[in-house]
C-alpha positions as CSV (number, residue, x, y, z in Angstrom):
1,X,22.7,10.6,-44.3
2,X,20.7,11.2,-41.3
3,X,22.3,12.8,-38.1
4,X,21.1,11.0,-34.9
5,X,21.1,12.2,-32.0
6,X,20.7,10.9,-28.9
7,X,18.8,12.2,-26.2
8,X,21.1,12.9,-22.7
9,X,20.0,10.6,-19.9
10,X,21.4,10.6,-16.6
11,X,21.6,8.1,-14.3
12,X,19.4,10.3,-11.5
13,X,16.4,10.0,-14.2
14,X,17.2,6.3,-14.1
15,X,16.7,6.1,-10.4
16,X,14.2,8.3,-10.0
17,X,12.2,6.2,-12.1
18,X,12.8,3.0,-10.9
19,X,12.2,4.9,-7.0
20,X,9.0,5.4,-8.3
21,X,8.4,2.4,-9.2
22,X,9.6,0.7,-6.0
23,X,7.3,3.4,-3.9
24,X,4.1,2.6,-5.9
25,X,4.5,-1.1,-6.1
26,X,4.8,-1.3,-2.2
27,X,2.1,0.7,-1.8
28,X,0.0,-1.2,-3.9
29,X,1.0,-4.5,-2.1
30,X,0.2,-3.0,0.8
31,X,-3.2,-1.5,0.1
32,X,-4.2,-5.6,-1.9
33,X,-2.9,-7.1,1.9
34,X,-5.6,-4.8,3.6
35,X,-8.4,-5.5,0.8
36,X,-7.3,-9.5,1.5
37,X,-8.1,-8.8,5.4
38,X,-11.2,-7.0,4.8
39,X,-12.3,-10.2,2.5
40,X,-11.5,-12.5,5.5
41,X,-13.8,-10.8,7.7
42,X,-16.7,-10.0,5.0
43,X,-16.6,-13.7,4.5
44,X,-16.0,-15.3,7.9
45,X,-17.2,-12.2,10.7
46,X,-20.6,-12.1,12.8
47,X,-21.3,-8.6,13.8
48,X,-20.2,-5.3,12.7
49,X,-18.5,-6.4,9.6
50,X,-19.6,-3.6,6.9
51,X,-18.6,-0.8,8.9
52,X,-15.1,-2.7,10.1
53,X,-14.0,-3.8,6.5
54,X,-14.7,-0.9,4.7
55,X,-13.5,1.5,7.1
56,X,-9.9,-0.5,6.8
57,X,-10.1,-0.2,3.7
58,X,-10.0,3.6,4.0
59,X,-7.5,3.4,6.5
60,X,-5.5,1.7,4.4
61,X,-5.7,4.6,1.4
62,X,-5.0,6.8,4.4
63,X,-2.0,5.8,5.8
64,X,-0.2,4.4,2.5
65,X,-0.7,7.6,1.2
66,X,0.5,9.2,4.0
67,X,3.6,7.1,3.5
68,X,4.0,7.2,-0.1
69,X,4.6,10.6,0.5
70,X,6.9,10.4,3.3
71,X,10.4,10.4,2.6
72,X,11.1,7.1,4.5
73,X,11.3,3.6,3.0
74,X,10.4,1.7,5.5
75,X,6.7,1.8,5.2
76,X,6.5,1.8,9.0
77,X,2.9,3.2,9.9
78,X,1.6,1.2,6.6
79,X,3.0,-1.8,8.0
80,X,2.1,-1.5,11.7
81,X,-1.4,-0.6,10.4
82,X,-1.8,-3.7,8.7
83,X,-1.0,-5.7,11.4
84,X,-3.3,-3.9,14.3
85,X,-5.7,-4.4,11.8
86,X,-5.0,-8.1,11.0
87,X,-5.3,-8.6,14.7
88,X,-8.5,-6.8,15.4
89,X,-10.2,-9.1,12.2
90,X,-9.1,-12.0,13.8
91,X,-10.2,-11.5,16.9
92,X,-13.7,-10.7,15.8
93,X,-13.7,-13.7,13.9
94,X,-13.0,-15.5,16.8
């Protein structure tokens, strides 16, 4: 008969995974909200649109990297990013 063993996992592995799955799921949400604002403005601005939209879309890889790395959960300069930038397309859409 075969022995079996069975590899030792501890629950810090567990969470550590699942951390990292939490982290890069926000960040991804949060980088698909700033393509979705960029869209609005490609498809509905008047002036200055290329250079507006594409450079949020840097600034979105910027600062969710920035907090990806940071050891804070609450995704506070992603999120306050978004919305200055939310409110800067709609006013030139205006």
């Amino acid at each position: 008969m075969a022995k079996t063993e069975v590899a030792s996992h501890t629950m810090g592995e567990h969470e550590a995974t699942y951390e990292g799955f939490v982290k890069g799921t926000m960040a991804l949400s949060i980088i698909c909200a700033f393509i979705v604002v960029a869209l609005c403005l490609f498809g509905f601005g008047t002036s200055y649109t290329f250079l507006v939209g594409f450079g949020g879309i840097i600034l979105s890889f910027v600062v969710t990297y920035i907090d990806a790395r940071a050891k804070s959960t609450k995704w506070v300069l992603s999120l306050g990013s978004l919305v200055a930038y939310g409110v800067l397309v709609a006013l030139m859409i205006t």
